[in-house]
C-alpha positions in Angstrom: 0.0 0.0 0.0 2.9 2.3 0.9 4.7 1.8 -2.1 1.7 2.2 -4.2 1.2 5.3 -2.6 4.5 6.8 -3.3 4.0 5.5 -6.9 0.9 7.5 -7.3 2.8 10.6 -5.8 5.4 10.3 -8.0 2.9 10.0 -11.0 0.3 12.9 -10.5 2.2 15.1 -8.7 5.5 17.7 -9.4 7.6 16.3 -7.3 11.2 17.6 -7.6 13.4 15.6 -10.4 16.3 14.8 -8.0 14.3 13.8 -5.3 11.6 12.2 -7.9 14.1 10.1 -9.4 15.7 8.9 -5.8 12.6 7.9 -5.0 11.8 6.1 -8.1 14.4 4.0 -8.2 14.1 3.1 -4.6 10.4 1.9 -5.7 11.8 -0.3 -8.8 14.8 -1.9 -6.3 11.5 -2.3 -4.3 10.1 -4.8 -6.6 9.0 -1.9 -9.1 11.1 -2.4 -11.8 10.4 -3.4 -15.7 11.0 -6.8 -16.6 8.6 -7.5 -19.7 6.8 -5.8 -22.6 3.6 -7.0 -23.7 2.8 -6.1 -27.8 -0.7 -6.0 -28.4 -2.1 -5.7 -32.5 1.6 -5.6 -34.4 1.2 -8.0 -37.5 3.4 -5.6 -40.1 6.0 -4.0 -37.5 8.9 -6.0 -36.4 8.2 -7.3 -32.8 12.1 -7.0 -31.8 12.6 -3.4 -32.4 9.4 -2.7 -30.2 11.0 -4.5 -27.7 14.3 -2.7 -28.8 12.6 0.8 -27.9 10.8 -0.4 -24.7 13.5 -1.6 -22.9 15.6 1.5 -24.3 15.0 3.5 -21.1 17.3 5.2 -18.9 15.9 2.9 -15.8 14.1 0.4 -15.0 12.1 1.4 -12.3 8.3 1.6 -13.2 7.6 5.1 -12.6 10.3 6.6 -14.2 9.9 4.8 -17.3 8.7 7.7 -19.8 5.9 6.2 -21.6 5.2 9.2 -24.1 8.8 9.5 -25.5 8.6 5.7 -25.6 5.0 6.5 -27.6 6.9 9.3 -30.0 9.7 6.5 -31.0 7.0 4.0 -31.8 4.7 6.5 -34.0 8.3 6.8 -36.2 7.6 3.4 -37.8 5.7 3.7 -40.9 3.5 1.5 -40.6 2.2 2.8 -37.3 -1.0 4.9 -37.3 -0.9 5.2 -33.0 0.3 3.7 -30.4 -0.8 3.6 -26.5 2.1 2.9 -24.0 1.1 2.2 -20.2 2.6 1.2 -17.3 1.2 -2.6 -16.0 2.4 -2.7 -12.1 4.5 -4.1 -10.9 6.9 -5.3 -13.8 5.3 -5.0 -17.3 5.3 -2.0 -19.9 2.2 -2.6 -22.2 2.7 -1.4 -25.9 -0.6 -0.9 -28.1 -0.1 -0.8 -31.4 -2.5 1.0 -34.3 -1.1 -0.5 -37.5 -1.8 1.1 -41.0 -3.7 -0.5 -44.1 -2.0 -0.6 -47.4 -4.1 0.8 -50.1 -1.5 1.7 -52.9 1.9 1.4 -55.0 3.7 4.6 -55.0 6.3 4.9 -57.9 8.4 8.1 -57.7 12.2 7.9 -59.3 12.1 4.4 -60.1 11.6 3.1 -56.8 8.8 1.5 -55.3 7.1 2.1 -51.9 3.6 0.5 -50.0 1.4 3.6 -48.8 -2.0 3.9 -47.0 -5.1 6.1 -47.7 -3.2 9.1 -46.4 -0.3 8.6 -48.3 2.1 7.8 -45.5 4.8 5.5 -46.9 5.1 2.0 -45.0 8.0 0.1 -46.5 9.9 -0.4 -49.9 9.0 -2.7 -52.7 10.5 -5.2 -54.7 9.6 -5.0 -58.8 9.2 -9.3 -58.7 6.8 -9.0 -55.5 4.6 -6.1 -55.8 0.6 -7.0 -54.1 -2.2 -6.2 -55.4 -2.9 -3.1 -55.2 -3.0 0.2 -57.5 0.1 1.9 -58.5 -0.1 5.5 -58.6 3.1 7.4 -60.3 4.8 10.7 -59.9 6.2 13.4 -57.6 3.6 13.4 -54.3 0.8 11.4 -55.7 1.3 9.4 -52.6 -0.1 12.7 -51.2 -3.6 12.6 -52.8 -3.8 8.7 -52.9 -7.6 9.9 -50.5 -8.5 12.1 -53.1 -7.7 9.8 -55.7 -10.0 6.7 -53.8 -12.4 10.0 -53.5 -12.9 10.1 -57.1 -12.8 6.3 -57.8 -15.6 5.5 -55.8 -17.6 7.8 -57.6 -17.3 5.0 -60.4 -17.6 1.9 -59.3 -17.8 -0.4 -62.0 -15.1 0.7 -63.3 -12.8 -0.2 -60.2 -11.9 -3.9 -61.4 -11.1 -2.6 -64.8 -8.2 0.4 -63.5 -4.4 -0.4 -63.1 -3.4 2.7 -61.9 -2.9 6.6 -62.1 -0.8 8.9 -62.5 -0.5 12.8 -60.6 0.2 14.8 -63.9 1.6 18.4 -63.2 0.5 18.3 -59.6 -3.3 19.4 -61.0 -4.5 16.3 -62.1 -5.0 12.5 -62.9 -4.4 9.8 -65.5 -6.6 7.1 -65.1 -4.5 3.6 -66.3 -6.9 0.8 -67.5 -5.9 -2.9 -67.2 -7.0 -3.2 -70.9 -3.8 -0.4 -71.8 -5.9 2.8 -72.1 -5.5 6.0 -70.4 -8.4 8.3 -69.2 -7.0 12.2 -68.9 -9.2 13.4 -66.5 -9.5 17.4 -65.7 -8.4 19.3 -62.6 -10.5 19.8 -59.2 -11.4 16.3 -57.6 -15.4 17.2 -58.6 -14.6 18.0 -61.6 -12.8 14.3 -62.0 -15.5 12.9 -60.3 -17.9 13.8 -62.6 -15.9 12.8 -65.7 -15.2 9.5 -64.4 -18.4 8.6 -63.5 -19.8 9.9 -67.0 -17.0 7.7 -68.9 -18.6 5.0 -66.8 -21.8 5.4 -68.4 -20.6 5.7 -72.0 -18.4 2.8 -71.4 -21.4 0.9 -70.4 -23.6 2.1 -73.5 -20.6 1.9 -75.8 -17.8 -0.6 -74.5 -15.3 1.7 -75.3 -12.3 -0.1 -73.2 -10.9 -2.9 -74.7 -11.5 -1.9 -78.3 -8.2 -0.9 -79.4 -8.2 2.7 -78.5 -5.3 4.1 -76.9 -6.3 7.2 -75.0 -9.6 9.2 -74.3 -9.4 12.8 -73.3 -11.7 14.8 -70.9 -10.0 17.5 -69.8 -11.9 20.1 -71.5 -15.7 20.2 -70.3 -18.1 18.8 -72.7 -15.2 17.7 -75.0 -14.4 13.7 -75.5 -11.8 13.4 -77.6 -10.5 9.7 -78.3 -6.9 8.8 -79.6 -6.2 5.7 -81.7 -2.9 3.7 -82.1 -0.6 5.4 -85.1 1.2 1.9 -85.1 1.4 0.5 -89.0 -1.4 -2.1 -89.6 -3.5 -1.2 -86.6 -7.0 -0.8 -86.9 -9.7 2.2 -86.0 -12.2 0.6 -83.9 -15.7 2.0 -84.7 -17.1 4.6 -82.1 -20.6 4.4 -83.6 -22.2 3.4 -80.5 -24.6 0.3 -80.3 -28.1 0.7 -79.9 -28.7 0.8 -75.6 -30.3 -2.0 -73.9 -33.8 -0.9 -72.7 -32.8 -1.2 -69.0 -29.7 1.0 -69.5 -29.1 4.1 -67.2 -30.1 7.5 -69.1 -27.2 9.9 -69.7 -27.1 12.7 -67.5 -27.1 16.0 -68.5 -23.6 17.3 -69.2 -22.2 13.7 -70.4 -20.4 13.9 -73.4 -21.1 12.1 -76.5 -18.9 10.3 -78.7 -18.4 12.5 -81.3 -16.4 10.6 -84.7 -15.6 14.7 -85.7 -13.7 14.7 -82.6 -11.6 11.5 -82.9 -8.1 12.5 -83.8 
């Protein structure tokens, strides 16, 4: 009882460092001293260097071990989103980990890194073991990798159908299609939003992906301008569309046509 007295003075109050600290230790030769860690929810970060940073500690004795610093050294791994760091009397430190959820591919100078949503960068990544995941290319696209799962849920049916994108001239995206096209989408996230989702419903009424065309081009409101391959012996695909099915979506006002006078 005494002891945990003098633990809870030590702990609330401002007691003096010098006479805190004699005081402290006297409680850890007491009995009060740490002796384990216990990791709670660490699947991605390396078990060892947690118990590497919690046993880091200038003492041992339980009420002098400084569980915020201990928390700031932790939050300096990538892959953590938060940690919690408490005391367990009499013996054990209990580290709480908060781990991040991959959600993209970043590729900036020829190197590959995991991110999350927020574009926090959680390890490197080999070329010949890359998940399955988007990659998103160029300087700070990691940055709007939210803005970019934002737009993409504003189309959903084309989600299975997208490789990638790429952050062109830190304004906009490039949409990358598993079939090899590319959809140049215009600046503002609504403003991508709404073009995606209306190249959703042409691709729908028309099946433009997968058709041979090489790039389609909405930067310019009410403008859809589709690029074919130049390659010798390649094919124009048609772009008349097919007649709708009767249950298919009506085009919303502001949805581009496919215009054959604006195929270049």
């Amino acid at each position: 009882m005494v002891v945990a007295i003098v633990i809870a003075l030590l702990m609330v109050f401002r007691i003096p460092h010098v006479i805190g600290t004699s005081v402290g230790e006297a409680v850890g030769e007491a009995g009060f001293a740490m002796k384990r860690v216990e990791i709670k929810g660490a699947q991605k970060v390396p078990q060892l260097q947690i118990y590497n940073i919690a046993f880091d500690q200038p003492t041992t004795a339980m009420p002098l071990i400084d569980v915020e610093a201990t928390r700031q050294r932790l939050l300096g791994f990538g892959w953590v989103r938060d940690a919690r760091v408490s005391r367990r009397f009499p013996d054990t430190l209990v580290v709480d980990i908060v781990e991040r959820k991959p959600a993209a591919i970043w590729q900036h100078n020829q190197r590959l890194a995991l991110i999350d949503m927020e574009g926090v960068v959680l390890e490197p990544v080999r070329m010949d073991a890359m998940p399955d995941l988007p990659l998103v290319i160029g300087p700070a696209a990691n940055l709007h990798a939210s803005e970019l799962g934002r737009l993409v849920d504003a189309a959903p049916r084309l989600q299975p159908m997208m490789a990638g994108a790429s952050w062109i001239g830190g304004r906009r995206w490039d949409i990358r299609f598993q079939s090899g096209e590319i959809l140049a989408l215009p600046e503002g996230e609504e403003a991508g939003k709404r073009a995606l989702a209306n190249f959703a419903r042409m691709d729908q009424a028309t099946q433009l992906l997968g058709r041979g065309f090489v790039r389609f081009d909405m930067r310019v409101p009410g403008k859809f301008i589709v690029r074919v391959s130049n390659e010798p012996g390649s094919s124009v695909p048609s772009i008349a569309p097919e007649t709708p099915p009767k249950d298919a979506p009506a085009e919303t006002p502001g949805t581009p046509g496919i215009d054959p006078a604006q195929t270049i």
